[in-house]
N, C-alpha and C positions, 0 to 999 in steps of 0.2 A: 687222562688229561693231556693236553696239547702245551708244551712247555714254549716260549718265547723269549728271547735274546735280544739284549741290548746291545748298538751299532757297535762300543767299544768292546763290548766281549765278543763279538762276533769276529770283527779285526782280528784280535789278537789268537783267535783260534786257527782265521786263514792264516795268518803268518806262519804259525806252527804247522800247519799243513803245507804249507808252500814249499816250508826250508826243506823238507825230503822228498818230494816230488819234481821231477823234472821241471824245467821253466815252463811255462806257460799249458803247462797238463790241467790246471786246476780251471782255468779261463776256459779253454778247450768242453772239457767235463758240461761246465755249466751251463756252455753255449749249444752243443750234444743236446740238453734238456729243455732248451729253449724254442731248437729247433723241431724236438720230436710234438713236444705242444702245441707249435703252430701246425703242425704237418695235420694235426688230430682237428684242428679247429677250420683249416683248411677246407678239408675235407673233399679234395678232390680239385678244388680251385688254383691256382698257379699263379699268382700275382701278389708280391711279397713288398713293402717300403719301411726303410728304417729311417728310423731319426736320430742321427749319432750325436752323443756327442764327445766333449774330451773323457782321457784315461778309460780305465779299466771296462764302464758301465760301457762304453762305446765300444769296446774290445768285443765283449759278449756279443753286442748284435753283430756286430760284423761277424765274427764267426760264426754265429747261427745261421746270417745270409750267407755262408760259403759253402753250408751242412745243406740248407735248401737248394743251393745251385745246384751243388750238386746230387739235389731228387729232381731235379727237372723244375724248379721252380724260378721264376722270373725273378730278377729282385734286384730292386733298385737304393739308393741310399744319398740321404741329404748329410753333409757332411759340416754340423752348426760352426766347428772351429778346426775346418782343413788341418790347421798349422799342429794340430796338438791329438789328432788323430791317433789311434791305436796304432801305432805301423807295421806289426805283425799280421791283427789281424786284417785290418784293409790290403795290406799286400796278396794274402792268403784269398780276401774279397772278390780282386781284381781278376787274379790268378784263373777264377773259376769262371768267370764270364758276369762279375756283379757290377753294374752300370752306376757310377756318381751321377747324380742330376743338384738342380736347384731346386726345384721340386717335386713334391711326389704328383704324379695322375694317377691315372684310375688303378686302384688295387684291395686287395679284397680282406687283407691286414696289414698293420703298422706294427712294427715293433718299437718299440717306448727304449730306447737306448740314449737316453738323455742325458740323465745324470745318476749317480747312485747313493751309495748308503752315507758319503763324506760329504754328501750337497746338504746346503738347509736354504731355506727358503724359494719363492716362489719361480717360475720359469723366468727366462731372462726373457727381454723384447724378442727377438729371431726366432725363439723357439718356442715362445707364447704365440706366435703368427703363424707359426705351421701348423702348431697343434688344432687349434680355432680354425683351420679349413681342413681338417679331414671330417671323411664322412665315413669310410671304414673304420671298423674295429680294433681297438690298440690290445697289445698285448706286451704288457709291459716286463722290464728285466728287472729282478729284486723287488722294485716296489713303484709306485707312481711316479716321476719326476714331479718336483714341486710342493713333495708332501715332504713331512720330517719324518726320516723314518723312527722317532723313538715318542714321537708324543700321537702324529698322525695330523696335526694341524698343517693348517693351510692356511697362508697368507698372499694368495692371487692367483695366479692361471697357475692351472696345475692340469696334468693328464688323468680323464676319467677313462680307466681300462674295462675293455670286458675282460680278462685273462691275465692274471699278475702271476711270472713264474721268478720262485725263488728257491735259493740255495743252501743246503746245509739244516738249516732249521727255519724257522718264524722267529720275522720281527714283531716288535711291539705293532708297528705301523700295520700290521696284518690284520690286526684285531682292533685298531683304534681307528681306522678310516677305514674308506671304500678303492679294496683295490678291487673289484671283481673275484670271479673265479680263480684262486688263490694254489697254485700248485706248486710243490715242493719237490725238489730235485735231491736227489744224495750226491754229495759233492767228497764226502770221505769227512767231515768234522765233527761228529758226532762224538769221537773221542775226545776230541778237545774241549769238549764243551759240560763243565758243570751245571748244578741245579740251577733253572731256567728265572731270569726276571720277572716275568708275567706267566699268569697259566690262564687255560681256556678250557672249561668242564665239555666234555664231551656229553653225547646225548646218553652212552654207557654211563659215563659216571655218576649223570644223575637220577638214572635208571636204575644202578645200583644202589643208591645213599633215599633213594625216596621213601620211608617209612608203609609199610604194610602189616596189616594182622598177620600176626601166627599164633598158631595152634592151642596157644593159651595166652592168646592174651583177651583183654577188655578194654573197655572205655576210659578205663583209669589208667592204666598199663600205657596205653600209645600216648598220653598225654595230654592234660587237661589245658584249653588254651583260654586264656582271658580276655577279653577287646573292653578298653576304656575309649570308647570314641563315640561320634555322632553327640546331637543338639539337639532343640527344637527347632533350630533355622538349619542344622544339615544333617538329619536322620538320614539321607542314605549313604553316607560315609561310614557308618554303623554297620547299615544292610549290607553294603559289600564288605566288609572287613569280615562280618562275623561271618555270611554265606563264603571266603573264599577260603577260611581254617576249617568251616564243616568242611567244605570238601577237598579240602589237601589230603588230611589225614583221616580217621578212622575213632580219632579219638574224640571226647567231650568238651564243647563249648561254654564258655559263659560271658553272659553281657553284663555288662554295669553300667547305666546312664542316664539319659534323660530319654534314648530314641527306644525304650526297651519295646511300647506295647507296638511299636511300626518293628521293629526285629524280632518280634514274637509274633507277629500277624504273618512275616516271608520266613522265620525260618523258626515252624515249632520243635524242633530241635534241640533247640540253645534253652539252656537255662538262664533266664530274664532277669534283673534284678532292678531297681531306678537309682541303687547307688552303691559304689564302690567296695563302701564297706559290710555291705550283705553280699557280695559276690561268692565268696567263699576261697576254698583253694585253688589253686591253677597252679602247672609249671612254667609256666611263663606267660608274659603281659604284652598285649598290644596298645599301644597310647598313642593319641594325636590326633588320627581321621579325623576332621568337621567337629573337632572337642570344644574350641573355645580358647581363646587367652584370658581369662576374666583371673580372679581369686580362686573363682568353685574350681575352675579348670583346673590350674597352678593345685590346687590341694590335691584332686586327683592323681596327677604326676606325681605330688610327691609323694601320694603313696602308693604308686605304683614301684617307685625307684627304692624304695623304704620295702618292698615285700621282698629283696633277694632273692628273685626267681630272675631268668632270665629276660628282658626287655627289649623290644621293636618299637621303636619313637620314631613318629611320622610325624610330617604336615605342624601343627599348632602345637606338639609337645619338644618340635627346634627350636619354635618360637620363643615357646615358653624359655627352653632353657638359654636361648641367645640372649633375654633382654635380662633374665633374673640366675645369674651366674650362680646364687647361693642355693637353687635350688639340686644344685650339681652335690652338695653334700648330704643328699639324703641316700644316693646310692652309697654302698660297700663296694671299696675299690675290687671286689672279685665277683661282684655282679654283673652277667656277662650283658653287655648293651649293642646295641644295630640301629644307628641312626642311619636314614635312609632320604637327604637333602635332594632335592633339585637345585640347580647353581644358585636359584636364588636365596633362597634356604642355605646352602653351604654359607654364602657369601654376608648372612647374620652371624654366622657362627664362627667363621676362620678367615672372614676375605677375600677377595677373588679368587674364582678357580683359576682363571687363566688359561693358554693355551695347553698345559700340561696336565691331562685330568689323573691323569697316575701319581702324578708326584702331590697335588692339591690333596686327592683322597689317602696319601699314606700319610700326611704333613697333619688330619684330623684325624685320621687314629689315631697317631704317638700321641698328639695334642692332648684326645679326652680319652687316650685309653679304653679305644672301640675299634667295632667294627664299623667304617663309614662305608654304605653304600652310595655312590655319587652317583643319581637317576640321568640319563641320556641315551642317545641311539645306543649307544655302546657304554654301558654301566660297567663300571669301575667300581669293583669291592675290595678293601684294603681294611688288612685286621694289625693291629699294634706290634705282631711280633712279626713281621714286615712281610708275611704273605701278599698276595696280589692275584685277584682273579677278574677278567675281561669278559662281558658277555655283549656282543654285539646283534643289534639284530639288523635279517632281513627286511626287515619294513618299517614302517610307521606307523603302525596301525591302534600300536597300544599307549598312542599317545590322544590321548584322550580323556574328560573331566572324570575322575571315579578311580580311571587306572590304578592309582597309587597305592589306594585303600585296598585293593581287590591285593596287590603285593603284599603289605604288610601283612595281612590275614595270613595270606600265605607263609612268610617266615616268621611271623607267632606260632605258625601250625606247627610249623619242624624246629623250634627251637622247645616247645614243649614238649617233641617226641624226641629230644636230644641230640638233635644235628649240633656238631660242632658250629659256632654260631656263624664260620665264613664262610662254610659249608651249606648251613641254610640260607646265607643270603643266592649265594652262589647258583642254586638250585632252585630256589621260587625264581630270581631274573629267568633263568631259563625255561622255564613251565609257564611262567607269566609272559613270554616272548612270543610261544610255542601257542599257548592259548590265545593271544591276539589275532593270530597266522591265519587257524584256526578258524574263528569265529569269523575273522572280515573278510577270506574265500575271495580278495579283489573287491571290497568295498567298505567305506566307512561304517564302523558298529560300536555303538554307548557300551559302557565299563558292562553293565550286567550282560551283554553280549560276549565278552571276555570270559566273564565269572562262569556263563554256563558251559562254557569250556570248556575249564581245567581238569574236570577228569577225563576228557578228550585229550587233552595235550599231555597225562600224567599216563596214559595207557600207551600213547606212542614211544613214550621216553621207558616204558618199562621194557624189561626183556619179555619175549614169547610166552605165555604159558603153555607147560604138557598138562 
């Protein structure tokens, strides 16, 4: 897992680095990493422009332009607030033949030396107007200018980088916005730094945690999963829920609903039932997909929440529980639960998300004592005893009518085979991301082009077989 640092623990760990290293060794170090990155992205090209601006974030690029002078590389430098300039490093700038302008002309990367990890909010006017006329490539220092680096929002011109190099560890804003191509430098704080704010499941970790047969197991053994979802008016909420738990795991399916003989027509598989309470056993419940807010609905939840097996409430079973609060005391407070909102859905159950989707999704777990996964480009999953895991994706692709459903199957499937339940969210967003990827190949494709996927996306994330 990839651990992530908030701005204030990150501070306080350079400080401790700082107090026993020579002055300016640690600024140096970073700027070393800044420049060997661009040299790599370069790639033979020689025409370098920064955009300084005050304190330390200004220091790095100017030293990284001193590191390129001196490989032969041109490099020029917009200097937003003369007066407050790095003076080490500009002096060091000058030293090597690095050129002050007003602006930049033609060159072939920028370096993003704007502002750093103490700035919050949006670019200022000066440096909103430079960004808005380049046409080369940024490469930015620690993180974007104009993003926050601890939520990742953005509230106005901000720099889109291809190349964000940063120091030490991962910020939040690493995994909560778009910095590009995201590379990490050893700056020496690794010591200083305890267990991490945020985490980011690696495609190993979910390669290792993804449920497979062995040598004696069966259909019972890997976990029997249950889907309470789909209608007459949205059977294929159904279809994909219960087609994405067959194919997560290995183990046994059952439906219970109204869409059973349309889920027994796509997947003879599943064992069908038309109501909830002929379903049988399962280790865990899927509710919500295309279910319904009615009474009959509401009964099904609550007996779903009433079976002490572990529970994935989507879609119509938020609903449910946002408008009828009492239906919250059918579960057994050691009943493990995974609500899995889109803002609008959080925002029946807790309130605005607001610009802060880490702190919104940890603010509904303690609340109802879950795991909430909060659906967006970058899904934020937060379990009550204050873990925190980030899954961003490259694309958009798996945004799309069906998506949701094809998820939840998914962490029905591995909460039934026993994934720790943050664990299973953790690992369907990622396979559910992976299988999007996957299926759209560079073109728009409906949820069941997702679903047939997943064991595409489940074989990449596995290790090799011998």
């Amino acid at each position: 897992m990839r651990g992530l640092w908030t701005t204030e623990r990150v501070k306080a760990a350079e400080e401790r680095v700082m107090a026993r290293v020579p002055e300016g060794a640690l600024m140096r170090r970073a700027a070393f990493g800044v420049a060997t990155v661009a040299l790599e992205h370069l790639a033979g090209r020689r025409r370098v422009g920064l955009l300084v601006g005050a304190g330390n974030n200004g220091g790095d690029a100017l030293w990284a332009g001193y590191f390129l002078r001196r490989r032969g590389v041109a490099v020029s430098a917009v200097l937003l607030n003369p007066a407050k300039a790095h003076a080490a490093g500009l002096a060091a700038f000058r030293r090597v033949g690095g050129r002050v302008v007003d602006r930049l002309g033609d060159v072939d990367l920028v370096i993003d030396g704007i502002v750093g990890l103490s700035a919050r909010g949006p670019l200022r006017p000066d440096a909103a107007e430079h960004v808005a006329h380049l046409d080369a490539p940024v490469l930015s220092v620690d993180l974007p200018s104009g993003v926050d680096p601890d939520t990742g929002a953005v509230d106005g011109p901000h720099v889109r980088p291809a190349i964000t190099v940063t120091f030490g560890c991962l910020k939040p804003v690493h995994a909560l916005a778009d910095c590009g191509d995201v590379r990490l430098v050893d700056i020496g704080l690794g010591p200083e730094l305890a267990g991490p704010d945020l985490l980011a499941l690696e495609v190993e970790d979910v390669g290792a945690a993804w449920p497979v047969p062995g040598p004696t197991d069966d259909k019972y053994t890997q976990g029997v999963t249950g889907i309470a979802a789909g209608s007459a008016t949205y059977p294929g909420a159904a279809v994909l829920a219960t087609g994405a738990a067959l194919l997560a795991t290995s183990g046994l399916v059952r439906y219970a609903g109204a869409a059973a003989e349309g889920v027994r027509a796509r997947w003879p598989e599943a064992i069908c039932t038309g109501t909830i309470t002929d379903a049988g056993r399962v280790q865990s419940w899927v509710v919500g997909p295309g279910l319904g807010t009615g009474l009959g609905a509401e009964s099904v939840l609550r007996t779903v929440l009433e079976a002490g097996v572990p529970v994935c409430a989507d879609a119509d079973a938020i609903t449910m529980l946002a408008n009828n609060p009492d239906l919250w005391d059918a579960r057994d407070p050691d009943t493990p639960l995974v609500l899995t909102p889109h803002d609008r859905e959080y925002e029946r159950l807790a309130g605005e998300v607001g610009t802060d989707r880490v702190t919104a999704a940890k603010r509904a777990a303690d609340k109802f004592d879950a795991v909430v996964l909060l659906k967006g480009h970058t899904t934020v999953i937060a379990s009550p005893d204050g873990r925190v895991l980030v899954n961003r994706a490259r694309t958009s692709w798996a945004a799309t009518a069906g998506s949701g459903d094809v998820l939840s199957g998914l962490i029905g499937a591995l909460l039934a085979a026993g994934l720790d339940p943050l664990l299973a969210a953790g690992c369907a967003a990622r396979v559910h991301v992976l299988a999007a990827e996957l299926a759209a190949d560079g073109a728009p494709i409906p949820a069941t082009s997702l679903l047939a996927a997943v064991p595409d996306a489940i074989r990449a994330v596995r290790p090799p077989t011998t």
